[in-house]
N, C-alpha and C positions, 0 to 999 in steps of 0.2 A: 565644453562640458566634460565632466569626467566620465571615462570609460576605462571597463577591462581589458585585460590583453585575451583577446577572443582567441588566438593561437596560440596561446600559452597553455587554456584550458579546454580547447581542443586536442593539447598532446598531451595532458593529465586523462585525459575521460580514454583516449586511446592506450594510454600505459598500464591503465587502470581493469581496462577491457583484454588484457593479456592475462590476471589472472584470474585462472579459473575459466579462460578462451577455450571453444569449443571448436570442433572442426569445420562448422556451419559459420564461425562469424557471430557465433551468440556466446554467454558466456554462464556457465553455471557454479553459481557461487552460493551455497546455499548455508545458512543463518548457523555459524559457530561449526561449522567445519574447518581443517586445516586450508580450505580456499577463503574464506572469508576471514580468519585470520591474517591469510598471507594479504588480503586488501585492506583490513585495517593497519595492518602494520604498514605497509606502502604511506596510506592517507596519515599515520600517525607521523613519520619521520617526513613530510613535508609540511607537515603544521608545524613540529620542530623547525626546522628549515625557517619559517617564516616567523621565526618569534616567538611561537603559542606554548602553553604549557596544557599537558592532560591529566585526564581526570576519569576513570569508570563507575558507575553504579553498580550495585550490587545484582542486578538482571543483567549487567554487561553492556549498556549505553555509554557512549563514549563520547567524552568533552573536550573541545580544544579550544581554552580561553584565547582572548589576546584582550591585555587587556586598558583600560580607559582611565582616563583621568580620573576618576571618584572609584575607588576600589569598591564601598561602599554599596553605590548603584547596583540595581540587579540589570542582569545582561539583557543586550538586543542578541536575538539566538535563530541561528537557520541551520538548514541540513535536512537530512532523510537518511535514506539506507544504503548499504553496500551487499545487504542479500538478496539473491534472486530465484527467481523461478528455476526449477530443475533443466530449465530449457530458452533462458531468458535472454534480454538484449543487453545493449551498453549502455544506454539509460536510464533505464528504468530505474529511480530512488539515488542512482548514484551521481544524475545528472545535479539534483541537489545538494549534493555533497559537496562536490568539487566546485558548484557553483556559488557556492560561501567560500569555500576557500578561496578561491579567486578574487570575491569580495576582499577578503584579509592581504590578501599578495596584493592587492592597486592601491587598498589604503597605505600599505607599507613603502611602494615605490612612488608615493604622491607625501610620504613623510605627513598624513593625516593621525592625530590622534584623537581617537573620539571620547566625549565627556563618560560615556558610559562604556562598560567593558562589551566584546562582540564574544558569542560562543557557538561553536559549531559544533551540531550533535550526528553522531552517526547512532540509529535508533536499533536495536535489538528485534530480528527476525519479524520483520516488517511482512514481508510477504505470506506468511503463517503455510509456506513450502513444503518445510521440516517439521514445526513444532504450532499446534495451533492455541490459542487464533490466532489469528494473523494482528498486524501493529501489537504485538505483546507486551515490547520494550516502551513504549510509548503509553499505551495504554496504564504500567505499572508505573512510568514516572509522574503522570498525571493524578493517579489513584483510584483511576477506576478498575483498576483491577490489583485485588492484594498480591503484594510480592510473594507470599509464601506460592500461592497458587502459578504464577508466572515461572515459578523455581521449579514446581512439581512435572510441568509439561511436559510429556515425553513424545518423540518422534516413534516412527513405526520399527524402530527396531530395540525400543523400549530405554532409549539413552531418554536420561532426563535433562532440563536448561542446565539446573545444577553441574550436573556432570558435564553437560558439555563445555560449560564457563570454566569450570577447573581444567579440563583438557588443552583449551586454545590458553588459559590465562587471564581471561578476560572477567572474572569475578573481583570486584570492587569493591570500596569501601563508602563511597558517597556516597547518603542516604536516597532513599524512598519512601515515601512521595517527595520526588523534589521540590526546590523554591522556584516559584513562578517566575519564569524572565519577566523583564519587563517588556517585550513584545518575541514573537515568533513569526519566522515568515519561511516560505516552503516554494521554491522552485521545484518543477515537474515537467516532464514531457505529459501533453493534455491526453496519452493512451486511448484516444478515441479520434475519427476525424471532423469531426466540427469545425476546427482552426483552419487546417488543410484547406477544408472544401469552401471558407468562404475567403480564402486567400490575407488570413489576419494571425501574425506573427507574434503575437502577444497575448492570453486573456488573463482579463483580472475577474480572480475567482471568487467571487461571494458566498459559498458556501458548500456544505457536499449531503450529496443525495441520503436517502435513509435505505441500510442495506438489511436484510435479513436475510440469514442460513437456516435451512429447517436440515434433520435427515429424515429422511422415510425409509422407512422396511414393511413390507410386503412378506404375508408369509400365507403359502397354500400346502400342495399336498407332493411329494416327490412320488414318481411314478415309472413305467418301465414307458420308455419313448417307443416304442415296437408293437407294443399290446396294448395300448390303453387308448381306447375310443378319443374321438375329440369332445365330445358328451361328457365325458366323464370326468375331463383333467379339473382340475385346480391353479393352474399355469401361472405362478408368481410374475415369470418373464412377458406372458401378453398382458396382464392386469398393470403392469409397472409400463409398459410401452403405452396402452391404452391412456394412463394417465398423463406421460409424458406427452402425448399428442394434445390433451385436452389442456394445456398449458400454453401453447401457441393460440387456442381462440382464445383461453380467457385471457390474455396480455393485452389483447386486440381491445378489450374493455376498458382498459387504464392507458390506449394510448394517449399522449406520442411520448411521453414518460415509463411508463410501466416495462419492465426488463424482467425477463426468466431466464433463468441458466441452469441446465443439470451437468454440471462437471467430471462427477463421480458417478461409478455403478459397479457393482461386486454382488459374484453369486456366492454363496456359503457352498460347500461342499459339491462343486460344481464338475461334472459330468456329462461329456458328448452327448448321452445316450439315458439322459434322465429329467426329468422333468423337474424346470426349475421350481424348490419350495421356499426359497429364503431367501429373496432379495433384498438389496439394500441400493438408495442412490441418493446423491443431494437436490437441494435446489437453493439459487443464489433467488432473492427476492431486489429488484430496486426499484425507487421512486424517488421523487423530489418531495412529496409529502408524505409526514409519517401517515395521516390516517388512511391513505389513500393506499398502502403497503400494509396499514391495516385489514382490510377491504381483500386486496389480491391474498392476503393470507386464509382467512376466512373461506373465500370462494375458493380456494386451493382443496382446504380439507375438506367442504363439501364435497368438490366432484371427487378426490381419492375416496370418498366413504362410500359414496355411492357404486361408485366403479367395484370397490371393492364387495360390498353386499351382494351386488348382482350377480359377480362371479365366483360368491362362496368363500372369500380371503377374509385374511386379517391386515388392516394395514394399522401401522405407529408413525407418527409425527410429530417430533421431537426440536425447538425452536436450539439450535446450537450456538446461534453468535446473532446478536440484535445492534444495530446500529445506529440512533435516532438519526433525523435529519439534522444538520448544522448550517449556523447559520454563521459567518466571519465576523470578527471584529468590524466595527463601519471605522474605525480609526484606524486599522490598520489596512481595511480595504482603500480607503482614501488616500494613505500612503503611496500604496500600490501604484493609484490611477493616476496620483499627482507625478509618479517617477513617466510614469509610461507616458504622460500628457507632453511635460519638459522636453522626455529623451523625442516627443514626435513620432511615436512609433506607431502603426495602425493597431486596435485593439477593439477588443470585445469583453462585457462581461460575462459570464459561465459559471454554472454551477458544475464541482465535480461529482464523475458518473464514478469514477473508484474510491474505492477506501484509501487515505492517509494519514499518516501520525500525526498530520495536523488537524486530524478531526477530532483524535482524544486528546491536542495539545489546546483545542481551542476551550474546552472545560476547565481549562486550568490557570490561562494566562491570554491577552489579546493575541490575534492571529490572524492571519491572512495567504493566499497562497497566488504564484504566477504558473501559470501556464505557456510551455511553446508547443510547436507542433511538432507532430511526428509523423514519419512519412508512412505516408496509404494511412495514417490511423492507426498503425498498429505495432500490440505494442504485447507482452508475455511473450515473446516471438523470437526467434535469435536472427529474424531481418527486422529486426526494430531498428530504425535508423532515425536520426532527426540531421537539421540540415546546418554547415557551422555558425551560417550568419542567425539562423533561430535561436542557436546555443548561445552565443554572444550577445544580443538582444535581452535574452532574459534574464542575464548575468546584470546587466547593465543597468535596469527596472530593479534588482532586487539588491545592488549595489546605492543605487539613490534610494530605496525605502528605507533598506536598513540606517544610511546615513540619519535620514531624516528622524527616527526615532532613535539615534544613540548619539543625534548632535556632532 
């Protein structure tokens, strides 16, 4: 049965993991920087290499056909990301990069040509790092979100996509909203341990969780930290901690699903020796069902209201990025399960617990995603590591999918 050369694309994902290499072993490549450039150009000149012709959108997505007997057909398409977290590993997004390309490198050395053309997408500031929200690029080829606004985004030091797509080069001419492949499929490291801990090298993912972002601000009274009774404060700092504690029971109501995360927290005008009156902090919301994230939202602003009345504040809660929950192609999950049944591989199915661009690809065109492990589970990490023969394997599963739907 056919297979990838697992050490070929074990020395692509390590070539790969040089730029933009940290001292730690991680790698920070973050979305239309001269590091991220410098890896698309790497992943551009061995798609060349391999036959492919490219192609960018106008958000800066980037395409490398190869192409199929019926010019005509719309393409079988896989890929992710090449940017990372400020602090991130050598898998994470990129592992599906290279892992379609490798795809295209076996068909070529097996002299396979497929009925239908194959396209490999590198998606535009996936991780929403730099520029938010996060899956941007994807989100705007799909259409959920209008291009003019994905152009508008600025990072914290007030550079816009715009500007940064003209700086790297990477501002294109293919439109938005793109034309639907005719299927998408998404290799990932499974960033959690699940796989790991039941000792199963593969999962076929059926769908991905429902995410919601709020921001909250907190605002009391600033004060002299030296003179000012504990009767008397206003204390933004304990009324924000307060709530952040009350967030660990109520998760506990929505288990074994239910997930909270405060990522972020920033004082306004913040002083050793002052009492905080203006805080600000996020909170990540997950579930597998939307209403049930409906529910933890809800009970969320309750207790911040209440918390906050009793202590004399003001709080705001502000819904910043909403995620519905997804549910996969069942034909292209089938694809999935029929490679992995063939190749004999052990597997599980899984719903994914992160956000990926194939959650705004699956709006738009059939989808389905594979999952391998990653070691300890962990993954935004610069010890993210996964293992070679996991990497291999799920080249191999998304190797026979793709085959099966581009014939």
């Amino acid at each position: 049965m056919l297979k990838v050369n697992g050490a070929r694309l074990w020395s692509s994902l390590m070539e790969m993991a040089a730029v933009g290499g940290t001292f730690k072993g991680g790698v920070r490549r973050l979305a239309l920087t001269k590091e991220d450039a410098a890896g698309r150009a790497l992943f551009a000149r061995w798609c060349k290499d391999a036959g492919m012709t490219l192609s960018t959108d106008r958000v800066g997505n980037l395409f490398a056909r190869r192409a199929g007997k019926s010019a005509e057909a719309r393409a079988v398409a896989s890929g992710s990301h090449l940017d990372t977290q400020p602090e991130g590993g050598r898998f994470d997004g990129v592992y599906g990069v290279l892992a379609a390309l490798e795809v295209a490198r076996t068909l070529n050395d097996a002299g396979i040509e497929t009925d239908k053309p194959i396209e490999i997408v590198v998606w535009t500031n996936e991780e929403g790092a730099r520029f938010t929200p996060a899956m941007l690029g994807s989100a705007a080829f799909a259409g959920v979100m209008p291009p003019e606004q994905a152009l508008a985004s600025r990072d914290a030091q007030g550079v816009s996509v715009a500007d940064a797509l003209a700086a790297t080069g990477y501002a294109g001419e293919r439109a938005i909203p793109g034309v639907p492949f005719d299927a998408y499929f998404e290799a990932h490291i499974e960033q959690g341990p699940i796989l790991e801990e039941n000792g199963v090298p593969i999962g076929v993912v059926t769908g991905g969780q429902a995410i919601r972002w709020l921001d909250v601000r907190v605002q009391g009274q600033a004060a002299h930290a030296g003179t000012t009774p504990m009767r008397f404060r206003r204390d933004a700092m304990f009324a924000a901690a307060e709530m952040a504690a009350s967030l660990e029971t109520l998760v506990e109501m929505f288990a074994p699903h239910g997930l909270v995360t405060i990522g972020e927290v920033g004082i306004r005008n913040a002083s050793r020796n002052t009492i905080a009156a203006d805080l600000t902090f996020t909170v990540d919301l997950r579930h597998h069902e939307d209403a049930r994230i409906a529910e933890m939202e809800t009970a969320l602003r309750e207790r911040f209201a209440a918390i906050a009345e009793r202590r004399g504040l003001a709080v705001q809660i502000d819904q910043h990025w909403v995620s519905p929950a997804t549910l996969f192609d069942a034909a292209c999950v089938k694809a999935v399960a029929d490679a992995v049944e063939a190749l004999d591989y052990p597997h599980q199915r899984i719903v994914s617990g992160a956000g990926h661009d194939a959650i705004h690809i699956a709006k738009h065109c059939p989808t389905a995603m594979i999952f391998i492990p990653c070691v300890n589970g962990l993954s935004h990490n610069e010890a993210e590591d996964a293992l070679p023969e996991d990497v291999t394997r799920g080249a191999d599963v998304l190797l026979h999918a793709m085959l099966a739907r581009a014939q």
